[in-house]
C-alpha positions as CSV (number, residue, x, y, z in Angstrom):
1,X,-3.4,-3.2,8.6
2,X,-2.0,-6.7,9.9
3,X,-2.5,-8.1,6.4
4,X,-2.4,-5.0,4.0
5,X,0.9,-5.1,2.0
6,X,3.5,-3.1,3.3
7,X,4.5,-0.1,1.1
8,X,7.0,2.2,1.6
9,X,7.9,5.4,-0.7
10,X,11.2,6.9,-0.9
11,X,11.3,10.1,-2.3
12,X,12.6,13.8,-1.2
13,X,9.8,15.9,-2.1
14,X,8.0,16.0,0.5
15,X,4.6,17.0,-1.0
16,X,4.4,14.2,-3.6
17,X,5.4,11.3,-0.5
18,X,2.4,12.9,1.7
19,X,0.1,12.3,-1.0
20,X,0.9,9.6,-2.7
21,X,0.8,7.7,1.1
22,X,-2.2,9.4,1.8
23,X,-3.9,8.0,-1.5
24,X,-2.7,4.6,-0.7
25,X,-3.2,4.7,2.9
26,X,-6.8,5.3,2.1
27,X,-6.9,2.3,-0.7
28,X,-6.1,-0.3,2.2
29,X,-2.3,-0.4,1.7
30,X,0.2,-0.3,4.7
31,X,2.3,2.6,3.6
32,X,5.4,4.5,5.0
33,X,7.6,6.9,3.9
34,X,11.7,8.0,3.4
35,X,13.3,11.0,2.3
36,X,16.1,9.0,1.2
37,X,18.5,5.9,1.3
38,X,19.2,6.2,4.9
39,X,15.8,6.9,6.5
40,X,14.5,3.8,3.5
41,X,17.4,1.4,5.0
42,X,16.3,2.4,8.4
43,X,12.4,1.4,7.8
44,X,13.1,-1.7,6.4
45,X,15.0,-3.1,9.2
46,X,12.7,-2.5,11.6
47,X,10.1,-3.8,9.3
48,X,10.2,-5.2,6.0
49,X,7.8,-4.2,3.1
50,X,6.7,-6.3,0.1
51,X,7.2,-3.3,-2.1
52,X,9.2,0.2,-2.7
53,X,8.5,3.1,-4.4
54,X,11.8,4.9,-5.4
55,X,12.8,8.1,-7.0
56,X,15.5,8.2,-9.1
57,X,17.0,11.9,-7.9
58,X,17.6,12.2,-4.6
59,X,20.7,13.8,-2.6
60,X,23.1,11.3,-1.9
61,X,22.4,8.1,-2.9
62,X,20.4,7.5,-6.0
63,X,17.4,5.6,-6.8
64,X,18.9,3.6,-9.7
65,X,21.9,2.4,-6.6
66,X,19.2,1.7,-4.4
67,X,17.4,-0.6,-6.7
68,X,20.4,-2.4,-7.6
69,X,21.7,-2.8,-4.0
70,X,17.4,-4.1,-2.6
71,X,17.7,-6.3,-5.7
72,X,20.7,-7.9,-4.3
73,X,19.7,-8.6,-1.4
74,X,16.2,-9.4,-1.8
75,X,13.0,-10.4,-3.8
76,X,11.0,-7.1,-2.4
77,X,8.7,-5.9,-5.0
78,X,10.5,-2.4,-6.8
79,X,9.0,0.5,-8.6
80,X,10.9,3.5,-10.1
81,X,8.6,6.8,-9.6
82,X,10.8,9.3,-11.8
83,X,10.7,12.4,-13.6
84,X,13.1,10.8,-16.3
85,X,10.8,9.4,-18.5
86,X,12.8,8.7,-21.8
87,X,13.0,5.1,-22.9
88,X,16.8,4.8,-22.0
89,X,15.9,5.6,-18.3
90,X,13.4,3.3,-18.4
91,X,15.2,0.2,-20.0
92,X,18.2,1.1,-17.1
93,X,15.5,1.6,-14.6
94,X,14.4,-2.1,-15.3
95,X,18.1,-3.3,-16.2
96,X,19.2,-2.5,-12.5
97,X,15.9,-4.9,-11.0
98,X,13.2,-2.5,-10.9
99,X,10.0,-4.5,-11.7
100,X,7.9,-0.9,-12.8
101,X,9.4,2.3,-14.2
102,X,6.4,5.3,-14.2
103,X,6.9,8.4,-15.3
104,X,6.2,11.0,-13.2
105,X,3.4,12.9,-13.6
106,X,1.3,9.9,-12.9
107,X,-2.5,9.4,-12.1
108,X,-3.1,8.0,-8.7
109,X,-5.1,5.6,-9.8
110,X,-3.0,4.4,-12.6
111,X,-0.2,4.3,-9.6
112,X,-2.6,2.3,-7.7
113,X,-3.2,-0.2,-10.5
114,X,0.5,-0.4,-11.0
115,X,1.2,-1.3,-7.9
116,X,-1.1,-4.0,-7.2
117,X,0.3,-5.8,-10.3
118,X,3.7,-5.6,-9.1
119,X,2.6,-7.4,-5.5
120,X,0.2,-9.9,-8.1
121,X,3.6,-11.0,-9.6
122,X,5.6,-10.6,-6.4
123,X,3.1,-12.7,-4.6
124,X,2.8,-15.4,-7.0
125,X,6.6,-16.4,-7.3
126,X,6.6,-16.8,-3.6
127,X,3.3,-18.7,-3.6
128,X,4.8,-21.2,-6.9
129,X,6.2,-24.8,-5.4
130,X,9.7,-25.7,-6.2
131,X,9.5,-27.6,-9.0
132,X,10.6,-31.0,-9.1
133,X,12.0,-32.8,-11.9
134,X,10.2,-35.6,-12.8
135,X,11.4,-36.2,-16.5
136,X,15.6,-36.2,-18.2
137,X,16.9,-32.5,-18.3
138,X,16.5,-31.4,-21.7
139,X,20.5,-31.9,-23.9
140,X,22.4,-29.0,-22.5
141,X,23.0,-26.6,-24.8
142,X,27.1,-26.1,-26.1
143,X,28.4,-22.9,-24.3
144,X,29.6,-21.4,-27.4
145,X,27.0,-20.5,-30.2
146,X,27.5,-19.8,-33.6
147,X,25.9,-16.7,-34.1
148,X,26.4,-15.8,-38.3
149,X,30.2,-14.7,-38.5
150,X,30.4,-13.8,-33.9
151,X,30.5,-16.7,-31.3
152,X,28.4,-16.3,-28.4
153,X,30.1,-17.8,-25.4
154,X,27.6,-18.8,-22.7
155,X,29.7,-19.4,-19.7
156,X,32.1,-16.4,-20.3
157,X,28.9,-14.6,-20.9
158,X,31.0,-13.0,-24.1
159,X,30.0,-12.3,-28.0
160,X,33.0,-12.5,-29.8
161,X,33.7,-11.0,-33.7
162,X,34.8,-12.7,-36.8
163,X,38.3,-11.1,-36.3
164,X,38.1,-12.7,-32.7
165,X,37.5,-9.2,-30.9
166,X,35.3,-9.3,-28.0
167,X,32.3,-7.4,-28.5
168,X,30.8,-5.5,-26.0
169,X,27.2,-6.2,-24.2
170,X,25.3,-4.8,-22.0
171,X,23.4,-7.4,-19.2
172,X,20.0,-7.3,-20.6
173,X,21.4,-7.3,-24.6
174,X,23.6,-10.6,-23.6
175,X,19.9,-12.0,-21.4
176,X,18.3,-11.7,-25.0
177,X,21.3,-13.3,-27.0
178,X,20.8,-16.1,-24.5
179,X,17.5,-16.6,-24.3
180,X,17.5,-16.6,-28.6
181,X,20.9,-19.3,-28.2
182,X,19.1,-21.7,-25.9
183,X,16.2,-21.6,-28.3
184,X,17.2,-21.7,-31.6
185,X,14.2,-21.5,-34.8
186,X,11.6,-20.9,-31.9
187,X,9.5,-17.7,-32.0
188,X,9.8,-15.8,-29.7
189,X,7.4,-13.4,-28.6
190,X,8.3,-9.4,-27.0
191,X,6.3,-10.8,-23.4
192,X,8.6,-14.3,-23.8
193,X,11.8,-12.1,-23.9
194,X,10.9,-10.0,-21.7
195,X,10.4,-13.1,-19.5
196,X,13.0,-14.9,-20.3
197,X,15.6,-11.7,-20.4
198,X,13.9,-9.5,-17.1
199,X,12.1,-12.3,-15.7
200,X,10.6,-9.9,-12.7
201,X,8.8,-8.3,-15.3
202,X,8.2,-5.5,-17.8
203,X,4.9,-5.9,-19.2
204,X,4.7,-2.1,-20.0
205,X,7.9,-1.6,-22.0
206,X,7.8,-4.3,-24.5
207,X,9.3,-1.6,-26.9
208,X,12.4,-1.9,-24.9
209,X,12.7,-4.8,-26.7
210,X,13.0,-3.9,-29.9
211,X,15.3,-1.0,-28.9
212,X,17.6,-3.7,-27.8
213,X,17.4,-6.0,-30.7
214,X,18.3,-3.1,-33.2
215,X,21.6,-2.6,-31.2
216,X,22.0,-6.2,-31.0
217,X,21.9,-6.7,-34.8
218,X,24.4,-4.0,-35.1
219,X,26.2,-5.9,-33.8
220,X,26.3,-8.8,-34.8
221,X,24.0,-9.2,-39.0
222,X,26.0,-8.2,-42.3
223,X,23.6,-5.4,-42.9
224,X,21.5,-4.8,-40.2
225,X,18.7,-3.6,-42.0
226,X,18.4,-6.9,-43.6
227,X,18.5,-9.0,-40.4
228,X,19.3,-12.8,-41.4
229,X,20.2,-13.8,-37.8
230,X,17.7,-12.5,-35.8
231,X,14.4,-12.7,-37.8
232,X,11.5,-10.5,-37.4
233,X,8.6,-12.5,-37.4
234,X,5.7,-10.1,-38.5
235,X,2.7,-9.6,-35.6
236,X,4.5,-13.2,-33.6
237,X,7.7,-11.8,-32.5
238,X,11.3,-12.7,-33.5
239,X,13.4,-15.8,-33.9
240,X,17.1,-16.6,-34.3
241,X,18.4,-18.5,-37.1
242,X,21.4,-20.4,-36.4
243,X,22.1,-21.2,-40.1
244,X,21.7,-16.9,-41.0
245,X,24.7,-15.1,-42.6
């Protein structure tokens, strides 16, 4: 299986690894398995592997500190094969670098078909030139945005109140602020955030999204419910509004 992409799946029951690796080992895919962080960091140095399948609750380390910690270090493609299925676990699932988050029970087939799209993606940001500038960079956008009564500070990667408290923000809440303050009166569709905020990925939690926005206007609109800075643009997506109050 010289060519077959090379799957590994970490996970301590030992039941679902057999046959998950049996399914995939019979779909074509080079697959081997770990019952946890150690036996994982052990496969992948004597061979690497273009994707992992992780649990979330294993003894000792975790699966949410493993992603984090591969992510670091490398572009290997990551999907999170949990039990936790609620929408918080899945928005920190991707938040940490996973590119997937399925909740288990899951369909083999469905697995499959995840999987493949993962090493889809995976394969074409390593097959995609370097691009080369050929025209002027676009005007650089001022580090600190006006943002209806907070300041978003770009470099400092802070949101600041109207009283001049800092307010707080998670990674992928101050990736969506960005992506809205580098592109101001521009709709933005959920698959454009998602992009532009978790750029490895997270075609099937778009809701995340909107999750995130509604804490993000919390923060930051007059009445929340009556967004003026963060417009919903009905069936297109949302745009911010520099001038909003």
């Amino acid at each position: 299986m010289a060519d077959a992409p090379a799957i590994i799946i970490c996970d301590d029951d030992a039941d679902l690894r057999d046959s998950v690796a049996e399914y995939l080992t019979d779909q074509g895919l080079d697959v081997r398995s770990a019952e946890g962080s150690a036996a994982l960091r052990g496969l992948l140095a004597e061979r690497g592997a273009d994707l992992v399948v992780l649990d979330i609750a294993m003894p000792g380390e975790d699966g949410l500190s493993i992603a984090r910690a591969l992510r670091a270090q490398s572009d290997i493609g990551i999907v999170i094969l949990s039990a936790a299925g609620g929408v918080l676990d899945r928005v920190v699932g991707l938040e940490v670098g996973a590119d997937d988050y399925i909740a288990k029970p899951v369909e083999l087939r469905e697995l499959l078909a995840r999987l493949r799209a993962v090493l889809r993606r995976r394969r074409a940001r390593l097959a995609a030139p370097t691009p080369t500038r050929t025209a002027p960079p676009e005007a650089p956008v001022s580090h600190r945005i006006r943002m209806g009564r907070a300041w978003l500070d770009l470099e400092a990667r802070r949101l600041t109140g109207a009283a001049g408290q800092e307010v707080p923000l998670g990674p992928f809440e101050f990736a969506l602020l960005r992506a809205f303050a580098e592109r101001p009166g521009r709709v933005l569709t959920r698959d454009a955030l998602l992009e532009l905020a978790h750029p490895r990925g997270a075609d099937h939690f778009d809701r995340s999204i909107d999750v995130r926005i509604a804490r993000i206007r919390r923060k930051l609109e007059a009445v929340p419910g009556r967004p003026a800075i963060i417009r919903t643009i009905r069936g297109a997506g949302y745009v911010f509004d520099p001038a909003g109050e």
